[in-house]
Biotite code that builds the C-alpha atoms (Angstrom):
import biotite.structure as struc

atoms = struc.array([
    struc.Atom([85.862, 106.636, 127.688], chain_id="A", res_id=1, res_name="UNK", atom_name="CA", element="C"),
    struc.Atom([84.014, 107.204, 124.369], chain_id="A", res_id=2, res_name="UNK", atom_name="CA", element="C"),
    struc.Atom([85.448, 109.325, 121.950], chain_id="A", res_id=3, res_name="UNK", atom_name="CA", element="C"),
    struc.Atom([83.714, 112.902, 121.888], chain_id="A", res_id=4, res_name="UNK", atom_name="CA", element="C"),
    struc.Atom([84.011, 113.092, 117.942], chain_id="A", res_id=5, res_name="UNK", atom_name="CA", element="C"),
    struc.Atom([84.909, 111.649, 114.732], chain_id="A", res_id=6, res_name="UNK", atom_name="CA", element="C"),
    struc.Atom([87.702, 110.552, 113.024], chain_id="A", res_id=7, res_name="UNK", atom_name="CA", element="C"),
    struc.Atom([87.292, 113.006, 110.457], chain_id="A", res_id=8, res_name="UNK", atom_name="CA", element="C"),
    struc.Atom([87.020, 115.795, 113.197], chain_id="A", res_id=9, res_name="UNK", atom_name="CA", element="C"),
    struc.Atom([89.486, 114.878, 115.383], chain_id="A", res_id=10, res_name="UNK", atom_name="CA", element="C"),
    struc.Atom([92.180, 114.960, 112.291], chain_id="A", res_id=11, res_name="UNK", atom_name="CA", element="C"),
    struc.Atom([90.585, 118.613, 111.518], chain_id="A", res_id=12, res_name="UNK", atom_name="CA", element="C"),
    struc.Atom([90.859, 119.698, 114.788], chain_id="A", res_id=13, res_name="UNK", atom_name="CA", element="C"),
    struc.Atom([94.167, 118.023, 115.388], chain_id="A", res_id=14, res_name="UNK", atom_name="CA", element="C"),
    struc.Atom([95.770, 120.190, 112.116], chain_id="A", res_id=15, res_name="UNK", atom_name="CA", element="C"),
    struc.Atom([94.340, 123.388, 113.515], chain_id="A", res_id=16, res_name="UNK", atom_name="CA", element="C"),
    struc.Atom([96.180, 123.037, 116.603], chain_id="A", res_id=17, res_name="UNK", atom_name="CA", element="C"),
    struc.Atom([99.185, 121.490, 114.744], chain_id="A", res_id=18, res_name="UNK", atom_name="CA", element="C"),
    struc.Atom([99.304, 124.659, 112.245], chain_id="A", res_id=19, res_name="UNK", atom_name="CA", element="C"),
    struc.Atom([103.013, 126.039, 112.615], chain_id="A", res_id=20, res_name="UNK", atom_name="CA", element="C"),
    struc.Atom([105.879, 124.154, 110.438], chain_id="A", res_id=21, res_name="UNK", atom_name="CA", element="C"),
    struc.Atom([107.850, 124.020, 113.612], chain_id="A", res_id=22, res_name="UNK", atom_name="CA", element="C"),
    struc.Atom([105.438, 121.953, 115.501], chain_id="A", res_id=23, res_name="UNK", atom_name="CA", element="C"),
    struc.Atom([104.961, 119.685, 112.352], chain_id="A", res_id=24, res_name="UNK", atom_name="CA", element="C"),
    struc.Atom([108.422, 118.880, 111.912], chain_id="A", res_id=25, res_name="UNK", atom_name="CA", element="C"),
    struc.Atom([108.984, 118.385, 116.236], chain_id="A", res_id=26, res_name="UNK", atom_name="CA", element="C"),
    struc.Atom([105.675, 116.158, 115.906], chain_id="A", res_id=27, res_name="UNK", atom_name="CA", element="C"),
    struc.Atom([106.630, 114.561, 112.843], chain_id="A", res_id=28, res_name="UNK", atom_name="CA", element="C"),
    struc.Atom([110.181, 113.169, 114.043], chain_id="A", res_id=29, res_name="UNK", atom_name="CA", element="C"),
    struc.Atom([108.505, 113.195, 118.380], chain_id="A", res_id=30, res_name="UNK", atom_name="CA", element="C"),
    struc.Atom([105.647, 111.071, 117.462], chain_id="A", res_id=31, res_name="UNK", atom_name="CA", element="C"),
    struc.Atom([107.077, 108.419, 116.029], chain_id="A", res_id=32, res_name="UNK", atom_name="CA", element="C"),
    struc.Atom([110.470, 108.762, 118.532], chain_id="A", res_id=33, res_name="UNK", atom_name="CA", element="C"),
    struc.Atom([107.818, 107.856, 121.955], chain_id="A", res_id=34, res_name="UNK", atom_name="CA", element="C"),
    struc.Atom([105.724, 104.609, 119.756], chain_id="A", res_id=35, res_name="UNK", atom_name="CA", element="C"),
    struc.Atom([109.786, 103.348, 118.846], chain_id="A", res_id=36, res_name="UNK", atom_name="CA", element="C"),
    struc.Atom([110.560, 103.827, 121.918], chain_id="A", res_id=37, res_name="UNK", atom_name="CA", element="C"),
    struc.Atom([107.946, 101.521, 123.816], chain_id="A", res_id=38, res_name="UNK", atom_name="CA", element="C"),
    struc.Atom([109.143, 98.262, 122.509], chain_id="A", res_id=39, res_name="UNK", atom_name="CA", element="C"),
    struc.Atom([112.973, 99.434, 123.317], chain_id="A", res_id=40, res_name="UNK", atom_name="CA", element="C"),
    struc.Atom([112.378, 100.062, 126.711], chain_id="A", res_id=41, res_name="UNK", atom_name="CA", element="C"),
    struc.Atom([112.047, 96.203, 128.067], chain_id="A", res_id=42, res_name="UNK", atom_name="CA", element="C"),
    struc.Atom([115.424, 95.717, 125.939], chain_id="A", res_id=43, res_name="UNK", atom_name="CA", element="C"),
    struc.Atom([117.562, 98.751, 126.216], chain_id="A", res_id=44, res_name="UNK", atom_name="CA", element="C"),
    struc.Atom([115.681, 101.097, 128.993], chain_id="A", res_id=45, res_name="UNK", atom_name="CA", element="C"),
    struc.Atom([118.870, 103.587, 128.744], chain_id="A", res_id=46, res_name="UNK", atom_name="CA", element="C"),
    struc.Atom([118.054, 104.074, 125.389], chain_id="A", res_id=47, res_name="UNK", atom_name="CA", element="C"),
    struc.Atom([114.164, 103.523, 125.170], chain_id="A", res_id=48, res_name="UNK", atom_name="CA", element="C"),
    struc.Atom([113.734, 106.180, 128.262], chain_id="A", res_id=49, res_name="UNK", atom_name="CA", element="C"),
    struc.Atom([116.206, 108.365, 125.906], chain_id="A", res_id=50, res_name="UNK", atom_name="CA", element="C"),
    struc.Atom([114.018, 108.352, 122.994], chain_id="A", res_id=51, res_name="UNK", atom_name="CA", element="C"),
    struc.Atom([110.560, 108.415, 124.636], chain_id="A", res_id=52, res_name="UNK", atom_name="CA", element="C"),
    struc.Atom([111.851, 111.388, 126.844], chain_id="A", res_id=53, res_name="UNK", atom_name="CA", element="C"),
    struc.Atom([113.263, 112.929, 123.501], chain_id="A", res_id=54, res_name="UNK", atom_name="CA", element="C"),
    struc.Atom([110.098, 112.226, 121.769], chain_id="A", res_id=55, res_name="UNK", atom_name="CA", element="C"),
    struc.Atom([107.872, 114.348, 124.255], chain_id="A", res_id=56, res_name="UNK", atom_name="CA", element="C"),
    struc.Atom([110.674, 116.724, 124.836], chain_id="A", res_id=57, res_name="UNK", atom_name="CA", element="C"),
    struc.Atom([109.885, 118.100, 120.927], chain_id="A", res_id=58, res_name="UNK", atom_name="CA", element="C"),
    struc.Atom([106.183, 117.388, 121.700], chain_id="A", res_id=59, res_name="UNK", atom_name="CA", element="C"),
    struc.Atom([106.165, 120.349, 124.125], chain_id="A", res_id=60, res_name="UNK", atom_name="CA", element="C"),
    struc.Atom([108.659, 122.034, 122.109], chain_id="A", res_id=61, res_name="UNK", atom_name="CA", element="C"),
    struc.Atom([106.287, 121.964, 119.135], chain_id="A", res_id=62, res_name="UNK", atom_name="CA", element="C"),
    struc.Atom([103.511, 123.245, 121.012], chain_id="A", res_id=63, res_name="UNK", atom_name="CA", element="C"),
    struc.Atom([105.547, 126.115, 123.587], chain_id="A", res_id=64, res_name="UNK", atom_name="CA", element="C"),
    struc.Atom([107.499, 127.410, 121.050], chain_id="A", res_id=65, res_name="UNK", atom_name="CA", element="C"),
    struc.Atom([106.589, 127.287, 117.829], chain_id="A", res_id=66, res_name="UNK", atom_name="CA", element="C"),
    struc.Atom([102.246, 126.852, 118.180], chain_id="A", res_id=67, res_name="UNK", atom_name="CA", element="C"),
    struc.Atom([101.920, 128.793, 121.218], chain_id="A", res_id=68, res_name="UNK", atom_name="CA", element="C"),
    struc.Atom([99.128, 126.168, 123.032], chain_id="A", res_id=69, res_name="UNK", atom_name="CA", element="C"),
    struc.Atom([98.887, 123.378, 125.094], chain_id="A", res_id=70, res_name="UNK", atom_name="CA", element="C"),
    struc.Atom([98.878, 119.929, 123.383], chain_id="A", res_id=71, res_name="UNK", atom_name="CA", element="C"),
    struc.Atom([95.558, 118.632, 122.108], chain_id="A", res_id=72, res_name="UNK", atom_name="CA", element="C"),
    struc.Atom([95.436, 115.620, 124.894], chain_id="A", res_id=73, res_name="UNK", atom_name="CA", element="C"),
    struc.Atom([95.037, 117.480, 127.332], chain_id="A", res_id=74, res_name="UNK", atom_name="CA", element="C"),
    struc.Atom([91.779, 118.532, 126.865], chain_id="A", res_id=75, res_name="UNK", atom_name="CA", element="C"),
    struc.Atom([90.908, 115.146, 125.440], chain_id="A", res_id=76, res_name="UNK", atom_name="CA", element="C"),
    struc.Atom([93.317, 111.813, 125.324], chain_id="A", res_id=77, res_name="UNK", atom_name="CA", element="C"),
    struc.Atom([92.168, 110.621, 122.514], chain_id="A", res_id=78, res_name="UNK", atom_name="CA", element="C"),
    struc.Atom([94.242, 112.994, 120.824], chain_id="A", res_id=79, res_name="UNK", atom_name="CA", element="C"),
    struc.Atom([97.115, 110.393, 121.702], chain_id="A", res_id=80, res_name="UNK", atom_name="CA", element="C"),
    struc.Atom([95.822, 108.415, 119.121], chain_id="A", res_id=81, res_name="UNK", atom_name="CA", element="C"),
    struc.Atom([95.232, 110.810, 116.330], chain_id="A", res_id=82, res_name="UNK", atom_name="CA", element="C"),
    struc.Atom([98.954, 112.293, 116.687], chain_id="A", res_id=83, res_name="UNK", atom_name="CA", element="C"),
    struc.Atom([99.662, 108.974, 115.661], chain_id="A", res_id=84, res_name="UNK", atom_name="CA", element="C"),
    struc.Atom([97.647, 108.938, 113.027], chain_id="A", res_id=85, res_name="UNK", atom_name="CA", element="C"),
    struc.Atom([98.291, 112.211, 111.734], chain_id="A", res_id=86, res_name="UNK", atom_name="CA", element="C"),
    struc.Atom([102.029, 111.201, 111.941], chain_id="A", res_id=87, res_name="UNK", atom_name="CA", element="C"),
    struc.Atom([101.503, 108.399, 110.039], chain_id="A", res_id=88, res_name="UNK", atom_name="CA", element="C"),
    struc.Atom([99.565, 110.887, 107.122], chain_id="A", res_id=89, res_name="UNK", atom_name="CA", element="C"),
    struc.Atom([102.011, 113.131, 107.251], chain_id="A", res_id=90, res_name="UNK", atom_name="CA", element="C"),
    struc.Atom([104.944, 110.769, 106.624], chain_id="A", res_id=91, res_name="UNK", atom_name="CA", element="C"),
    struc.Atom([102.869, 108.863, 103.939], chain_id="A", res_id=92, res_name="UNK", atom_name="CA", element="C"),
    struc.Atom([102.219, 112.318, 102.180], chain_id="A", res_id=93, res_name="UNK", atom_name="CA", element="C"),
    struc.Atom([105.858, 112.806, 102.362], chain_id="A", res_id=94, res_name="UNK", atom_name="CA", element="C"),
    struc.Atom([106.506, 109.524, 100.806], chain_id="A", res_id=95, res_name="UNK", atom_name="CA", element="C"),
    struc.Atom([103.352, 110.253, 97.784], chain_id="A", res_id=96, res_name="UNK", atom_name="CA", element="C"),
    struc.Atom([101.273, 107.431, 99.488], chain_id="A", res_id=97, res_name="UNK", atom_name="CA", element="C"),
    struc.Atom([97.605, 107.953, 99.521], chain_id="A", res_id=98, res_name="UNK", atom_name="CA", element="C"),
    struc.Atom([96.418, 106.312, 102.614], chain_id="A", res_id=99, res_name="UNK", atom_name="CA", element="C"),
    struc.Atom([93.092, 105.581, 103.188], chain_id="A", res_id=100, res_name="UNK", atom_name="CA", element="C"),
    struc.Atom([91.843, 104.305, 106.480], chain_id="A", res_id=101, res_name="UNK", atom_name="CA", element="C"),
    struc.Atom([90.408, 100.272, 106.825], chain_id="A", res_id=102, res_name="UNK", atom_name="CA", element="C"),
    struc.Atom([87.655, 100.086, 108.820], chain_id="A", res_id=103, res_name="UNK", atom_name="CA", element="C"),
    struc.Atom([85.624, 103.320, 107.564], chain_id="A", res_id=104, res_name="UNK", atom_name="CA", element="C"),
    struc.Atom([83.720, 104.544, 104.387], chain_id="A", res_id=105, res_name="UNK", atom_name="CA", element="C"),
    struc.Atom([85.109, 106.033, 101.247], chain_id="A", res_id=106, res_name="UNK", atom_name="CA", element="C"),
    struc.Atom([83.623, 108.887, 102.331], chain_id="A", res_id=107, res_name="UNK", atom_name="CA", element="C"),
    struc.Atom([85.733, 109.190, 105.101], chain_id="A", res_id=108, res_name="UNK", atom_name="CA", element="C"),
    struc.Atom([88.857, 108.113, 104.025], chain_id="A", res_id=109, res_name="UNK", atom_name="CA", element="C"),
    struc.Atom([88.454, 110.452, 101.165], chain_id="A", res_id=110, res_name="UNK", atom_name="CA", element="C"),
    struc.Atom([88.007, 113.387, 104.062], chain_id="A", res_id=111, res_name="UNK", atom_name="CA", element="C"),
    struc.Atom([90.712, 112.296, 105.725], chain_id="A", res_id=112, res_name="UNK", atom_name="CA", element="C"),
    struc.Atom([92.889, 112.559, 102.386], chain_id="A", res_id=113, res_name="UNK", atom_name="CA", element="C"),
    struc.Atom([91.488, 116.138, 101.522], chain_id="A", res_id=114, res_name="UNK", atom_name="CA", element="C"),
    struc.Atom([92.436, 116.964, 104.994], chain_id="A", res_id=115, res_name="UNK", atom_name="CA", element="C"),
    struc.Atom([95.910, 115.841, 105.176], chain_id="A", res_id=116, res_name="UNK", atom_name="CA", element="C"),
    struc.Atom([96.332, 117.725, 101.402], chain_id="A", res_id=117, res_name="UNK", atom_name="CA", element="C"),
    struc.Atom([94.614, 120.708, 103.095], chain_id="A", res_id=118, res_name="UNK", atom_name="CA", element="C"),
    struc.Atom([97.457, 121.054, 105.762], chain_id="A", res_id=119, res_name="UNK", atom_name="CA", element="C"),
    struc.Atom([100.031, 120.717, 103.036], chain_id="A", res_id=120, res_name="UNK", atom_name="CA", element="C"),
    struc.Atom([98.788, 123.379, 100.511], chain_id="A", res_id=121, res_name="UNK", atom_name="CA", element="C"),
    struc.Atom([98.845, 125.607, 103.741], chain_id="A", res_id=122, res_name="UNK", atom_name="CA", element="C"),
    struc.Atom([102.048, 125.144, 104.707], chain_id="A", res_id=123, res_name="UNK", atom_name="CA", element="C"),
])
């Protein structure tokens, strides 16, 4: 399946929904928990399942608790992908790393940026 939208408005949409502190610290620390936890599983399942089961267990916490919605795949699973890639922003703006995205324009990546600052200056 096609994505529906762009990169640029996926990541806008995708910090709407991801507004609260709460669910930006659950996602920040869940995100990257499941995507560690994938290559774990063939070695250690005990503790792969652990951390992928932790991961989404703060993904729903983020969203139940502290947002108050459903999480954004649901309604479209490419939203799988941009968590990870608004995980990834958000840790690199953590870190003071500018990121900008291979594969698209300036333009873009410079969206993307002003986004990711955006979310900050609002939390």
């Amino acid at each position: 399946m096609a994505p529906k939208k762009s990169l640029v408005q996926y990541l806008e949409d995708y910090r709407r929904e991801h507004s609260q502190l709460g669910t930006k610290l659950t996602h920040m620390v869940g995100i990257p928990m499941i995507l560690a936890s994938l290559p774990i599983v063939p070695v250690n399942p005990v503790v792969g399942v652990g951390m992928f089961a932790g991961g989404w267990a703060l993904q729903f916490i983020g969203h139940y608790v502290f947002e108050k919605n459903d999480p954004a795949f649901f309604g479209d699973s490419w939203n799988l992908f941009i968590g990870a890639i608004w995980a990834a922003l958000e840790w690199a703006h953590v870190f003071g790393l500018d990121i900008s995205i291979a594969g698209v324009g300036d333009d873009v990546s410079q969206a993307v940026a002003a986004a990711s600052r955006s979310a900050h200056a609002t939390a």
